[in-house]
BAFI-3210 file (N, C-alpha, C; in Angstrom, 3 decimals, decimal comma, padded with zeros to 6 digits):
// residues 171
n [1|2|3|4|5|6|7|8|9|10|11|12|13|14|15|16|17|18|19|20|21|22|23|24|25|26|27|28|29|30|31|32|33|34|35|36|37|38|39|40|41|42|43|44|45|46|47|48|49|50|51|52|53|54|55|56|57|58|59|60|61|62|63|64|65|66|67|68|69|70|71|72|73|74|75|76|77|78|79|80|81|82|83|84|85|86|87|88|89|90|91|92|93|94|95|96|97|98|99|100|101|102|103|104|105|106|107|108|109|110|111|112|113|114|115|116|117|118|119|120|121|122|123|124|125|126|127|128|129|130|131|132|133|134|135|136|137|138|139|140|141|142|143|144|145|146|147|148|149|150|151|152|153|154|155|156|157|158|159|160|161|162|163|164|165|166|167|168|169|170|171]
n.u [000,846|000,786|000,533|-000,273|001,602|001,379|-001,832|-002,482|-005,510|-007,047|-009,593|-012,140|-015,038|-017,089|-017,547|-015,357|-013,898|-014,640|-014,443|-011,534|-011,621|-012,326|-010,370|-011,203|-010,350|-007,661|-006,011|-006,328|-007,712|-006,935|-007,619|-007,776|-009,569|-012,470|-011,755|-008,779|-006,422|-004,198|-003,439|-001,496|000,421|000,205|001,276|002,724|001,645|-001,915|-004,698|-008,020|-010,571|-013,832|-016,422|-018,908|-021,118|-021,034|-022,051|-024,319|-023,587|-025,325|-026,044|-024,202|-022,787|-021,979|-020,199|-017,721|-016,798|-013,729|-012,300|-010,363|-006,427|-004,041|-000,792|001,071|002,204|003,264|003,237|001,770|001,153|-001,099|-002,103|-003,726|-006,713|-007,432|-005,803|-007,159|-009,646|-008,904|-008,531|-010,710|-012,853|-011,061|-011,792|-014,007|-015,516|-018,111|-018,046|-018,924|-018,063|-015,190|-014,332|-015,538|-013,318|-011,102|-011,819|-011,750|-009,726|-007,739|-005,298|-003,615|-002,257|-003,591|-003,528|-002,395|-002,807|-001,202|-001,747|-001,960|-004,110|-005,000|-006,770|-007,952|-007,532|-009,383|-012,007|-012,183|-013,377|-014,368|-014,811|-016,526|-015,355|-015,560|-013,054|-012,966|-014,815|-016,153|-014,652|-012,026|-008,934|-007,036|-007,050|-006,362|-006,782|-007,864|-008,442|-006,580|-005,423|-004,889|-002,780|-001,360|-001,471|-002,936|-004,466|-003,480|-005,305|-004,898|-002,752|001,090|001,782|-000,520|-001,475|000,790|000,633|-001,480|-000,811|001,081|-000,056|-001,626|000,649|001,590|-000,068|001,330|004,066]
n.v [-001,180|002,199|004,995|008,528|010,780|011,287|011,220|013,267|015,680|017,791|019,997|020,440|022,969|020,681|021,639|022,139|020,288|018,610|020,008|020,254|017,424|017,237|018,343|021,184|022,745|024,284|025,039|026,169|028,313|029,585|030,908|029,911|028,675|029,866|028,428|028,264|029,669|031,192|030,260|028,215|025,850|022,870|020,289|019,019|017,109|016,238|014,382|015,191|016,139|016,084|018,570|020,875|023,339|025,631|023,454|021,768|020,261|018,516|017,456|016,107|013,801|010,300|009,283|010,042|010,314|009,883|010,358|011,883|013,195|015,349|016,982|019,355|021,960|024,622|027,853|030,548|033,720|036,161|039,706|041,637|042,583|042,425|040,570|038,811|039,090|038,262|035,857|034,584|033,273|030,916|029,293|027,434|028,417|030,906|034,498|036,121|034,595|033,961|037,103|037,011|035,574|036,971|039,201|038,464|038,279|040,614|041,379|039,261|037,474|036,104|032,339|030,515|027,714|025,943|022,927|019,347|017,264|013,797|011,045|008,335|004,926|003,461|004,310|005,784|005,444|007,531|007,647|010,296|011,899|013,676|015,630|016,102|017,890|021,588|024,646|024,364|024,370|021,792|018,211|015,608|012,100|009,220|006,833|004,507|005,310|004,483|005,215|004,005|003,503|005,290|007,948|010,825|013,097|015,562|016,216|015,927|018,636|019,672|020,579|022,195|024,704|025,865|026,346|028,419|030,214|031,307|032,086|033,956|036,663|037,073|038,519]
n.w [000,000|-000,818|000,849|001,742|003,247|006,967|006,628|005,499|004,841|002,503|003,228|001,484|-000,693|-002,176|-004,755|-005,269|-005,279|-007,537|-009,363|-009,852|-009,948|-012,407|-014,499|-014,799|-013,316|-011,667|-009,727|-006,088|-003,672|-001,007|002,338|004,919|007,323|009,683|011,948|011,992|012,673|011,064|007,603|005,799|003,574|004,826|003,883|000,605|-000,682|-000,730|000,368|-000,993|000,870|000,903|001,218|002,452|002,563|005,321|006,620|009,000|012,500|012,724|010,301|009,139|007,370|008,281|006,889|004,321|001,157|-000,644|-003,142|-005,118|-005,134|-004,398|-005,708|-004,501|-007,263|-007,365|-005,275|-004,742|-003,576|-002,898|-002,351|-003,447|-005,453|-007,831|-009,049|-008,252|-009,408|-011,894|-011,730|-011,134|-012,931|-013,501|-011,566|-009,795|-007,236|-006,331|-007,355|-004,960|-002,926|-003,296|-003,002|-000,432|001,172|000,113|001,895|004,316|007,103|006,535|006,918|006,290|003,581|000,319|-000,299|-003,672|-005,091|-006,751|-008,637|-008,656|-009,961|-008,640|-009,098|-007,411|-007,771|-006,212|-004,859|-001,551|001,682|004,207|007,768|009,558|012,332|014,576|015,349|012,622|012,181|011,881|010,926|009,590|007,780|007,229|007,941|009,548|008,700|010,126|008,082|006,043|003,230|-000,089|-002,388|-004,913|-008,028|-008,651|-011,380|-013,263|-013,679|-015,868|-018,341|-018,376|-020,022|-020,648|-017,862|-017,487|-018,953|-018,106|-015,631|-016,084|-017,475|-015,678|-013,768|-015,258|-014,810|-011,897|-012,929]
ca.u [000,000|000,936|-000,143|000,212|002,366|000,474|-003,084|-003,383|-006,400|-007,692|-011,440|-012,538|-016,254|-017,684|-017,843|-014,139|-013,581|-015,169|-013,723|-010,218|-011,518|-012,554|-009,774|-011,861|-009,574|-005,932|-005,969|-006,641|-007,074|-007,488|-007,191|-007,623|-010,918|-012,371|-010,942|-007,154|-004,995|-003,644|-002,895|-000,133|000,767|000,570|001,812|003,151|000,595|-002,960|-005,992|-008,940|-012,151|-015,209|-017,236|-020,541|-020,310|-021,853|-022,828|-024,039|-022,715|-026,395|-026,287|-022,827|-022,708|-020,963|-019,136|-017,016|-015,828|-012,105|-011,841|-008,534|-005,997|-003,066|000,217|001,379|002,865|003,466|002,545|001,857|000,201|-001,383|-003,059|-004,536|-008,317|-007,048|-005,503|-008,101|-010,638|-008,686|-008,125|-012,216|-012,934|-010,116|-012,235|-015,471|-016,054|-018,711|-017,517|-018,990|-017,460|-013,996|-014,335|-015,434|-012,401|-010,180|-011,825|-011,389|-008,083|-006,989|-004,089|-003,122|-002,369|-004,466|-002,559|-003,210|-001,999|-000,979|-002,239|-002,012|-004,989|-004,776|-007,692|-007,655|-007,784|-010,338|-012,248|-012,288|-014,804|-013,509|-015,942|-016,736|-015,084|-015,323|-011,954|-012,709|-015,616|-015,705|-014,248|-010,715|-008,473|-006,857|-007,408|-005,390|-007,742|-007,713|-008,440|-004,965|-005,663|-003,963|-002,842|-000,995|-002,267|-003,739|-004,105|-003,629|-006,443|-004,586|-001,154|001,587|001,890|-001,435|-001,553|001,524|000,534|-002,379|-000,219|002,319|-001,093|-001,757|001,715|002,269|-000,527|002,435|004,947]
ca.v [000,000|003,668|006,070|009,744|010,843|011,812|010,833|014,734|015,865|019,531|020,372|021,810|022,480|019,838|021,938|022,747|018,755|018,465|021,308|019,781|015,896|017,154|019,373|022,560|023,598|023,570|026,044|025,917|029,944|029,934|031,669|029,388|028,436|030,236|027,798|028,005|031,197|031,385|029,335|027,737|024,842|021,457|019,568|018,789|016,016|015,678|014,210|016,491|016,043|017,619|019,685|021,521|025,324|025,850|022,181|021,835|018,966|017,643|017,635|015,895|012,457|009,419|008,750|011,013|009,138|010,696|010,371|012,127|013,824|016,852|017,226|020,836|021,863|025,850|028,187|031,809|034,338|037,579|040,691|042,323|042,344|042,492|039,662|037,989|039,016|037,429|034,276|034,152|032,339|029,932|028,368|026,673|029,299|032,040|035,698|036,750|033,532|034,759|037,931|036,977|034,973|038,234|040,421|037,483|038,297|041,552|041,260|038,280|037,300|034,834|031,552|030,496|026,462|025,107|021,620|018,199|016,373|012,588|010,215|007,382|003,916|003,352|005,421|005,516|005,971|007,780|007,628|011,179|011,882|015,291|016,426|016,384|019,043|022,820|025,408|024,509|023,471|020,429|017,196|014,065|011,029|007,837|005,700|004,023|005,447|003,906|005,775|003,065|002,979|006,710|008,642|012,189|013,862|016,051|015,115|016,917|019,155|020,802|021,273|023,415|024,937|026,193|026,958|028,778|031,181|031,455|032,809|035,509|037,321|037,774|039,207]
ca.w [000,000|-001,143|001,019|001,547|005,052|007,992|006,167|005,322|004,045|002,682|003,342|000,356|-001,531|-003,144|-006,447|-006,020|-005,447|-008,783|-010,887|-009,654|-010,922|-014,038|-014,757|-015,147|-012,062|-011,148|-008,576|-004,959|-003,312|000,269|003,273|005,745|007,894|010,955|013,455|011,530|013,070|009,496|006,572|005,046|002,594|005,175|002,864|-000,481|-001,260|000,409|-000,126|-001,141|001,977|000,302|002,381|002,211|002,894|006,428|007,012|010,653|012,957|012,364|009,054|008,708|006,892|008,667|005,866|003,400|-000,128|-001,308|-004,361|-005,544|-004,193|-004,774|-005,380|-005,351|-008,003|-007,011|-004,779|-005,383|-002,387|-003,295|-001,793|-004,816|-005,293|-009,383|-009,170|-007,582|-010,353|-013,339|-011,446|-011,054|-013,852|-013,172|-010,115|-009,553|-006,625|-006,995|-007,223|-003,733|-002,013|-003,507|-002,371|001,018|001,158|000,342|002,544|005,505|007,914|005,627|007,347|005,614|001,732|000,434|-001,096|-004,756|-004,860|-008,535|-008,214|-009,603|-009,250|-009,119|-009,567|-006,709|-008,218|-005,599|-003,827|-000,299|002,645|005,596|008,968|009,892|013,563|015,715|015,135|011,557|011,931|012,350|010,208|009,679|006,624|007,151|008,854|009,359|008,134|010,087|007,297|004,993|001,839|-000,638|-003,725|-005,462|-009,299|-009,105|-012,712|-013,263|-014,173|-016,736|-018,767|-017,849|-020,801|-020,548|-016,752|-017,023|-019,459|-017,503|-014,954|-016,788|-017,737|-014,451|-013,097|-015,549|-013,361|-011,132|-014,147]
c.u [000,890|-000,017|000,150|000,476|001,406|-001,440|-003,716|-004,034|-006,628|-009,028|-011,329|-014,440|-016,461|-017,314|-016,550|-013,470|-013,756|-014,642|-012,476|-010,250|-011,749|-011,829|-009,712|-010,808|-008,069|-005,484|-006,743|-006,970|-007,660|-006,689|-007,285|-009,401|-010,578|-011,420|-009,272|-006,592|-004,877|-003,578|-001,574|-000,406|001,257|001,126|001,537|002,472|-000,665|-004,162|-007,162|-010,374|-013,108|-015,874|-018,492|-020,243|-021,430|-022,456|-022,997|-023,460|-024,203|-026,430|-024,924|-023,203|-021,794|-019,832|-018,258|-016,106|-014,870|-012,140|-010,307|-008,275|-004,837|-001,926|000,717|002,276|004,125|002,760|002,433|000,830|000,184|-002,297|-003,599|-005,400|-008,032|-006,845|-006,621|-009,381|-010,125|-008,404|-010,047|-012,467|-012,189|-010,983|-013,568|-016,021|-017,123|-018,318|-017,304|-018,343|-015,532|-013,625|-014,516|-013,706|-011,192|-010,153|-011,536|-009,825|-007,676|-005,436|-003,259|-003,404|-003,102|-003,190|-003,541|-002,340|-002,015|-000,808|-001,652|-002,854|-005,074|-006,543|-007,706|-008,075|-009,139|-010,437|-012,532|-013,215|-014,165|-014,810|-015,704|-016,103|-014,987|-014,338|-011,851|-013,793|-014,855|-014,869|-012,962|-010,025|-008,343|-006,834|-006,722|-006,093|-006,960|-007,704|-007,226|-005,857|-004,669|-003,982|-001,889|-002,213|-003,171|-003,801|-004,546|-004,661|-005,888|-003,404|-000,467|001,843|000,604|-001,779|-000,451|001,301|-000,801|-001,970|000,661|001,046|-001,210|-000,648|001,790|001,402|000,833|003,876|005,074]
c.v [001,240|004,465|007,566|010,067|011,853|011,657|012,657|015,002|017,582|019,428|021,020|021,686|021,537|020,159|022,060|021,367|018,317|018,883|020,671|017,777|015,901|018,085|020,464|023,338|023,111|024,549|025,528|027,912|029,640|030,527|031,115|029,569|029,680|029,815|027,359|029,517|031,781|029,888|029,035|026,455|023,619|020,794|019,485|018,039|015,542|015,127|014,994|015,370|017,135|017,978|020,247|022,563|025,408|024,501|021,956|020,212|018,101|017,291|016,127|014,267|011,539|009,021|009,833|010,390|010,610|009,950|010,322|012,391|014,466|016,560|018,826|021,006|023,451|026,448|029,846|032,510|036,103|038,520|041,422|041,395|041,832|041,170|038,246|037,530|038,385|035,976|033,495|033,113|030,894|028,778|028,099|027,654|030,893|033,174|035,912|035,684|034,032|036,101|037,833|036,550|036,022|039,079|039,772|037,976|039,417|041,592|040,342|038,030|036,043|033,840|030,960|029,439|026,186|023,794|020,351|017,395|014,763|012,068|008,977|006,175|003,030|003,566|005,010|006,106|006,490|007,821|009,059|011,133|013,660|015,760|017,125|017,732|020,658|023,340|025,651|023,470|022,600|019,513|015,856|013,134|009,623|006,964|005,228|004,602|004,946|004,560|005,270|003,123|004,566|007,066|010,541|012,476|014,705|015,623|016,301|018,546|020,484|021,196|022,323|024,720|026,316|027,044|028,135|030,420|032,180|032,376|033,424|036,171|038,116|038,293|040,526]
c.w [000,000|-000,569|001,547|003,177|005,696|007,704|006,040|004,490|003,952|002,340|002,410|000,042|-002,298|-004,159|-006,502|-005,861|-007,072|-009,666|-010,957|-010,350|-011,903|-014,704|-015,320|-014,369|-011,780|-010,256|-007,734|-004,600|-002,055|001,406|004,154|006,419|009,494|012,204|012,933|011,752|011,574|008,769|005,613|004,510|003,731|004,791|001,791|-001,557|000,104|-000,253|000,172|-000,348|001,148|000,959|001,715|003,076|004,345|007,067|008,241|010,871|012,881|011,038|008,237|008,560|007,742|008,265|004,451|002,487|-000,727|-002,333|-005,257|-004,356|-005,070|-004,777|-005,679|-005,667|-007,939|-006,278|-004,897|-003,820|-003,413|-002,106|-002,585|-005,327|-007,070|-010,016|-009,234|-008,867|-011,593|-012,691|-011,073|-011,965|-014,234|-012,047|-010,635|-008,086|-007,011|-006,717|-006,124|-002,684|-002,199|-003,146|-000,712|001,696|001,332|001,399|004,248|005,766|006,896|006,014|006,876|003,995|001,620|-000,794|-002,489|-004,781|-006,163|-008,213|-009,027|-008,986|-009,400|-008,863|-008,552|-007,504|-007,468|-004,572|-002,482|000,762|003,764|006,745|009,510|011,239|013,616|015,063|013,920|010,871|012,023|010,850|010,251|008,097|006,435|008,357|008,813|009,431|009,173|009,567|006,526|003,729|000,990|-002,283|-005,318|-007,038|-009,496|-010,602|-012,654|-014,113|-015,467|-016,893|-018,460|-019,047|-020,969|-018,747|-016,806|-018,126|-019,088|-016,421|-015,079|-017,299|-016,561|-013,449|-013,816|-014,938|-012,405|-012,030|-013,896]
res [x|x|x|x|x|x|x|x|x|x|x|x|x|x|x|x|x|x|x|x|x|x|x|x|x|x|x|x|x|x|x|x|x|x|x|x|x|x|x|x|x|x|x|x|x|x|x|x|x|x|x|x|x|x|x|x|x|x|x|x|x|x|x|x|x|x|x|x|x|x|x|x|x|x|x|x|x|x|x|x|x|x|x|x|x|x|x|x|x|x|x|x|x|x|x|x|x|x|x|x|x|x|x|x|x|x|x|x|x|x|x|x|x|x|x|x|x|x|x|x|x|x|x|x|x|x|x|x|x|x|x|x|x|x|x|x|x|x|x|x|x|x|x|x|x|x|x|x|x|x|x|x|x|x|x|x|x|x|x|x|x|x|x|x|x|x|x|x|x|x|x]
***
């Protein structure tokens, strides 16, 4: 078994789980959750937890299927709103959710992750636990995931390619 160190996972939206398996998306932009001080880059390779935006602890499924998971490829931080608006269309997030996002912690830059999304050879069920609630980025998964036999969602030629779009922004 192949599996990824410390069993780290990043909470993300559903839709931005999605945009990232169907390689509409190769960006990540976040600022980190309520219950995270700040944000930073955990690690190098995690598996993507999908989430539901406000989901209460009633609400919350027993079970949570992973799918893929990330390797990042670059990382880029900004504080310009400018920036922000040409990278809109890049995401599966809606305008005013991206903006909230900016105007969250002003004090802090928000991070923009250049991804690689893999494909799990088969998908996995994780059992919901406490720790893994609440409004915070990442979460260390009890379950072995095993990423043995994954496939990249995009070839390498057109993800950087994407990417490579993406960083002149900062030029």
């Amino acid at each position: 078994m192949n599996k990824l160190p410390n069993h780290t996972a990043l909470k993300e939206w559903s839709s931005v789980v999605d945009a990232l398996a169907s390689g509409r998306q190769v960006i990540l932009i976040r600022k980190g959750g309520i219950a995270d001080p700040s944000f930073g880059v955990d690690a190098d390779r995690f598996y993507l937890y999908p989430t539901y935006f406000h989901q209460g602890e009633s609400e919350s499924r027993p079970r949570v299927t992973i799918t893929h998971w990330c390797e990042v490829v670059r990382t880029w931080t900004t504080r310009d709103a400018a920036v922000l608006e040409q990278l809109a269309p890049q995401v599966a997030l809606p305008p005013d959710t991206l903006d909230a996002r900016y105007r969250f912690r002003p004090d802090q830059a928000l991070y923009v992750i250049g991804v690689r999304a893999w494909k799990l050879a088969r998908a996995a069920d994780v059992h919901y636990r406490d720790e893994y609630g609440g409004c915070r980025s990442w979460v260390s998964v009890d379950e072995e995931i095993d990423v043995e036999g994954s496939s990249a969602v995009l070839g390498e030629a057109e993800l950087q390619s994407r990417l490579a779009s993406i960083a002149s922004l900062w030029n």
